[in-house]
N, C-alpha and C positions, 0 to 999 in steps of 0.2 A: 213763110209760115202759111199766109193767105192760099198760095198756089197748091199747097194739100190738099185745100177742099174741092180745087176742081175735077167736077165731077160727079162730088156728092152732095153738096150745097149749092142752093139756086142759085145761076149765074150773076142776076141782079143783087145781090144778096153783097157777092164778092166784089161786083163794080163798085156800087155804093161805100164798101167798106173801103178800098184802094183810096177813093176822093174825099173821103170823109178823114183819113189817114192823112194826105195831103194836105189837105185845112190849117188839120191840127197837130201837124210833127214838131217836135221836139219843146209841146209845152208837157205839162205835166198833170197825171190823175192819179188819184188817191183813194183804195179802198179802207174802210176799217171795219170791222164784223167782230163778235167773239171767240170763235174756233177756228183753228187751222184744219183741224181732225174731224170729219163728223157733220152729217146732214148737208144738205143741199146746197146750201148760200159755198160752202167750204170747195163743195165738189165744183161747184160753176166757177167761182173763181182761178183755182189751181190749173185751170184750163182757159179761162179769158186773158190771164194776165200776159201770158208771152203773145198772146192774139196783139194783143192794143201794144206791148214793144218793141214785138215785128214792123208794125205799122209807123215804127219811128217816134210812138208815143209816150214818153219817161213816166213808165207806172208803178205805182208801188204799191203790198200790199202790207196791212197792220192789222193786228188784233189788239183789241181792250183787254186786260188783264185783271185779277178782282179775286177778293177772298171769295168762302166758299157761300158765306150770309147774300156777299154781293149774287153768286148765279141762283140762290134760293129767292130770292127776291127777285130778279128777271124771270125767273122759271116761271112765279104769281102771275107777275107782269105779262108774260106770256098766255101763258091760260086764261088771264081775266079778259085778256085782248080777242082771247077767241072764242068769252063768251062764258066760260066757266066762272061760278061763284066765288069771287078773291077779294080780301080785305086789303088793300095797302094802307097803311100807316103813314101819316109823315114822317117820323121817324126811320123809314122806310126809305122813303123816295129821298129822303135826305141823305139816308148811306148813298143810294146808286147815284147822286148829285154829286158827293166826294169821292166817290172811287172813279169817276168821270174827271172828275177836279184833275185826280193825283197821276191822270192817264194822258191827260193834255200835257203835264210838265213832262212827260217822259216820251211823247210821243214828239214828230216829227209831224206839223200840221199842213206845211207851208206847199200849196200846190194850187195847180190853176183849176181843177175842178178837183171835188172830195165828193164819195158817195158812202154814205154810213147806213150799214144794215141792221134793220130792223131796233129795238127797243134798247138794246143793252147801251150801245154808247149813244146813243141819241141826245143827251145830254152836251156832247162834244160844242155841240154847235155854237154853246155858250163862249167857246174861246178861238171862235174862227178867225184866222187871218186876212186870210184875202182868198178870189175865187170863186165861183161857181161853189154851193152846197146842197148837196142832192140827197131826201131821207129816201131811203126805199125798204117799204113795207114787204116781208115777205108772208106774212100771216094772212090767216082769214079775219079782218077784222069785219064784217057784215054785221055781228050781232054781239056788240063787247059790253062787259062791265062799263057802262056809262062813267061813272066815275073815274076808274082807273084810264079810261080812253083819252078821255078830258082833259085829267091832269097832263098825259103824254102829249098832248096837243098842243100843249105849253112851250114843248121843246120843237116839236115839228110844224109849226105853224112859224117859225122864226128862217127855215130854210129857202132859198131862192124856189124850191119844186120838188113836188113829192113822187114817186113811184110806185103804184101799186100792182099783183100780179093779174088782174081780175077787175072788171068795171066796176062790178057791186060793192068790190072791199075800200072802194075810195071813199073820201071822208068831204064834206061841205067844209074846206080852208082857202082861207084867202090869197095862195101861193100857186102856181103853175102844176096843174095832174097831169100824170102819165100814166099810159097801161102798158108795162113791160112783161108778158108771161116769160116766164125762166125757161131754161134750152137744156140740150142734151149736148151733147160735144161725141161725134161718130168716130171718133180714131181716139178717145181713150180707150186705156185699157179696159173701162167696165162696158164699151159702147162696139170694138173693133172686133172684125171677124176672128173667131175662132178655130181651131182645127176640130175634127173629133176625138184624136187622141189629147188635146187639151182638154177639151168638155170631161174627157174621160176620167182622167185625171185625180181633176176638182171633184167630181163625184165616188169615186171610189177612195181617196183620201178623208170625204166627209163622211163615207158609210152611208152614202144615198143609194139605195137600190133602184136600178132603172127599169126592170120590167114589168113595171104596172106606170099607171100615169101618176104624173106628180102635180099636186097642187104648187102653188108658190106667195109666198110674200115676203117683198124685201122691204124692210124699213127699220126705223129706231124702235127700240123696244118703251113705248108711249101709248096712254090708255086712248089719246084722240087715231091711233091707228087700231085703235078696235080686235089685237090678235087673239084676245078672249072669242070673240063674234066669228072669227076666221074657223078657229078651233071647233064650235059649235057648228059652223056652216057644212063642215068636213064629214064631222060626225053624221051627219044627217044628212048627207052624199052617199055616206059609207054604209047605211042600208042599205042601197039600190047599186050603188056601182063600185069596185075594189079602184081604191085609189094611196097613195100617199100625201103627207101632207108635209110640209118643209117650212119653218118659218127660220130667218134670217136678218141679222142687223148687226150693225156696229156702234159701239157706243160714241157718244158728243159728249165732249169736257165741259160744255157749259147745260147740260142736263144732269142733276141730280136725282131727278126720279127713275132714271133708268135704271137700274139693278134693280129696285123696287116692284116693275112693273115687269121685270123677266122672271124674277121669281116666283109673283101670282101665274105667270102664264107656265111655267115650267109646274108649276103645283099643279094647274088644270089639267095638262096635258101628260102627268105623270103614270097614268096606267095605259096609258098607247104607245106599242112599241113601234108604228107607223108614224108616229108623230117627230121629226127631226127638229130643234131646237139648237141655233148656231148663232153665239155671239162668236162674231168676226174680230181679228182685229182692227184698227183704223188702215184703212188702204188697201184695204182687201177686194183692189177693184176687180181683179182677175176672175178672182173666184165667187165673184158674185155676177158678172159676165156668164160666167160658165152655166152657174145655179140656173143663171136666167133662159137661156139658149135650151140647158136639157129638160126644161119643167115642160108641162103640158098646158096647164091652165096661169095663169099670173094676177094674182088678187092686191088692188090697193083700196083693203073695205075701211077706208078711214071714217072718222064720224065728224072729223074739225081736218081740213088740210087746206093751207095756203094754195099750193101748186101740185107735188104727188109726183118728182121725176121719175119715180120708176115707173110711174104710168108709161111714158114716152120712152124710157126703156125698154120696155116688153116692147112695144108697137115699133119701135125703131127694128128688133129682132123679129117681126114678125110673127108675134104671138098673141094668140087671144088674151083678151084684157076683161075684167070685172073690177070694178073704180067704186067705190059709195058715191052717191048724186051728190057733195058737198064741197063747194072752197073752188078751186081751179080744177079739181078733174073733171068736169065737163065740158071743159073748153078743151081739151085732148083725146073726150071718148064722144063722140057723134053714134048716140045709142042708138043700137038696132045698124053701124056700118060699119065702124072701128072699134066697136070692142062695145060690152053693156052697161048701165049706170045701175044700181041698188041700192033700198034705203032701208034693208033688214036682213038680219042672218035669211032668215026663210027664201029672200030673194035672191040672195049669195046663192042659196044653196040649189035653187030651180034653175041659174044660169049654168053655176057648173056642170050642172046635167046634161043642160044641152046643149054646151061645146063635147061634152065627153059622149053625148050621143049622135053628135054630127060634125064626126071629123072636117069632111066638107067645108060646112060653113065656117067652120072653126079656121082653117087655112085660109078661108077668104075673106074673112074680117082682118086675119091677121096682115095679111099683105095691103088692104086697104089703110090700113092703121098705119104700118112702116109709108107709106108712102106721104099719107097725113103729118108725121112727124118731120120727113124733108121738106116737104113748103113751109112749115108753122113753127117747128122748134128744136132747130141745129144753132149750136151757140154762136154762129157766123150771124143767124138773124137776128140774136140779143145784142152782140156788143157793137151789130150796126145800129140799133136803137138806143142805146146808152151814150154813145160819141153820137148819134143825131140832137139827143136832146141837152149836149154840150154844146153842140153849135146853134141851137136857137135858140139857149139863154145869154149866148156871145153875142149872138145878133138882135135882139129883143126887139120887137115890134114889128120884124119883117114877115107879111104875110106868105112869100114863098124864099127861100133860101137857093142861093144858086150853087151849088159843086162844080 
């Protein structure tokens, strides 16, 4: 498996992961998250875990399961964590306590290292057997609900070591930090070269006309990705330069607000026949590959975002990027080389201009960015950072670690 990336992942990247593989063959890691389907943590996994079996590493992955009260209450829990006005109840925190409870007796805990994503099963921790326990935050938590923070801090302050994606989003605990930004993986299907008559395709099956330029944004249909702000940024493009606009996502089983927030956006965007509006189904990596390759411009104007892979998507395809300055996308757009950072529709709307006004610099930020993405974040660099900080909580106290 490792041997595919030669070539396109830094060579050190590959060594490192071969001896780190050696260390640690045939003990055992354990992921648990809440989606198989949908958003980020889902996608990077579906892609690390044959990486780390390849490697002779017995991994397995699990999801928490939960009524629908229970993902309405993580949803809180989420938002409050990044900052949004949210009340938790004890009553509350005490349902996501028992549906934790009732997720341990059915789950399979037993492994040499466990790595629990984010908020939902965080709780887990409470019934761990043996092994290395690893929380990893994939949120922006920089500026949370104090209170609801706190309370989670309960659960995450009991783990041998915390992971966060971004310096700023770590927390003051007494436990071992990490800064692991999340990857892209270049030979999935949403990351791996395309033909033109594939591009083709995908856009003529979705009714995308190609002969004017296309905007793009790919993500969940969630009000911290701002597609309200995308739509108005277009609008106000569309004075000055004929363009289209394309918004795109697939829904997450453990988000309930989604339909909610595709329908405000679809009501805004309801008198623009240049306006494209595409709920995907789950795994729809192909044709969001495609979206991505044939757009012209690629916008992730989020207002709250943990990390933003589509950011390193675009820039991985070599295409001009516009990020909002918040969460992890500035640790992937180097504004004003790899693509620009924005902290308002009106600034959305001045950059588009001027990649659509200087093809030029547009194609050379973009190649600067793809190249950005192979040193910094191919998922060969993540999961040799995930199995490193298994091996120095194996080896505890050593200041250098030998391979």
């Amino acid at each position: 498996m490792i041997s595919h990336y030669s070539g396109i992942s830094p060579t050190g990247d590959l060594l490192l992961l071969q001896k780190l593989g050696a260390k640690l063959k045939k003990k055992s890691f354990l992921h648990i998250n809440s989606t198989k389907a949908g958003g980020g943590v889902a996608e990077i996994l579906q892609r690390m875990i044959p990486i780390m079996n390849g490697l002779g590493i017995k991994t397995r992955w699990e999801i928490i399961e939960g009524d629908d009260r229970f993902f309405d209450i993580t949803k809180k829990i989420h938002n409050a964590i990044q900052g949004n006005p949210e009340t938790i109840t004890k009553d509350m925190w005490d349902h996501h306590y028992e549906i934790n409870k009732i997720n341990a007796g059915r789950l399979d805990l037993e492994a040499n290292a466990v790595l629990i994503h984010d908020p939902q099963p965080a709780p887990l921790i409470k019934f761990r057997k043996k092994g290395k326990w690893i929380w990893r935050c994939h949120i922006d938590v920089s500026n949370p609900v104090k209170e609801v923070c706190d309370y989670l801090m309960r659960y995450c302050s009991k783990y041998n070591a915390a992971v966060f994606s971004v310096a700023r989003f770590a927390r003051a605990m007494a436990i071992d930090e990490f800064i692991i930004p999340p990857s892209i993986d270049p030979l999935s299907d949403k990351n791996r070269d395309l033909t033109h008559e594939e591009i083709s395709e995908t856009m003529n099956r979705l009714q995308i006309p190609v002969d004017r330029p296309i905007l793009l944004q790919v993500s969940r249909f969630d009000r911290f990705k701002d597609p309200v702000g995308v739509i108005e940024a277009y609008k106000t493009v569309r004075k000055y330069n004929d363009c289209i606009l394309v918004l795109a996502g697939s829904p997450a089983t453990d988000d309930p607000e989604g339909e909610m927030v595709l329908n405000e956006v679809r009501d805004y965007a309801s008198d623009d026949p240049d306006i494209h509006i595409h709920l995907l189904p789950p795994f729809s990596d192909r044709d969001i590959n495609a979206l991505q390759r044939g757009a012209t411009i690629i916008l992730q104007k989020s207002l709250k975002e943990g990390f933003g892979l589509t950011v390193s998507e675009a820039m991985w395809k070599a295409k001009p990027v516009i990020g909002g300055a918040v969460g992890g996308i500035p640790l992937q757009i180097v504004h004003g080389a790899t693509g620009f950072l924005v902290h308002s529709v009106e600034g959305a709307a001045f950059r588009i201009r001027q990649y659509l006004n200087n093809p030029e610099m547009a194609r050379r930020m973009g190649e600067k960015g793809r190249e950005y993405v192979r040193n910094n974040f191919l998922i060969t660099r993540q999961t040799r950072d995930y199995l490193s900080i298994w091996y120095s909580l194996e080896n505890k106290g050593k200041n250098i670690l030998e391979l």
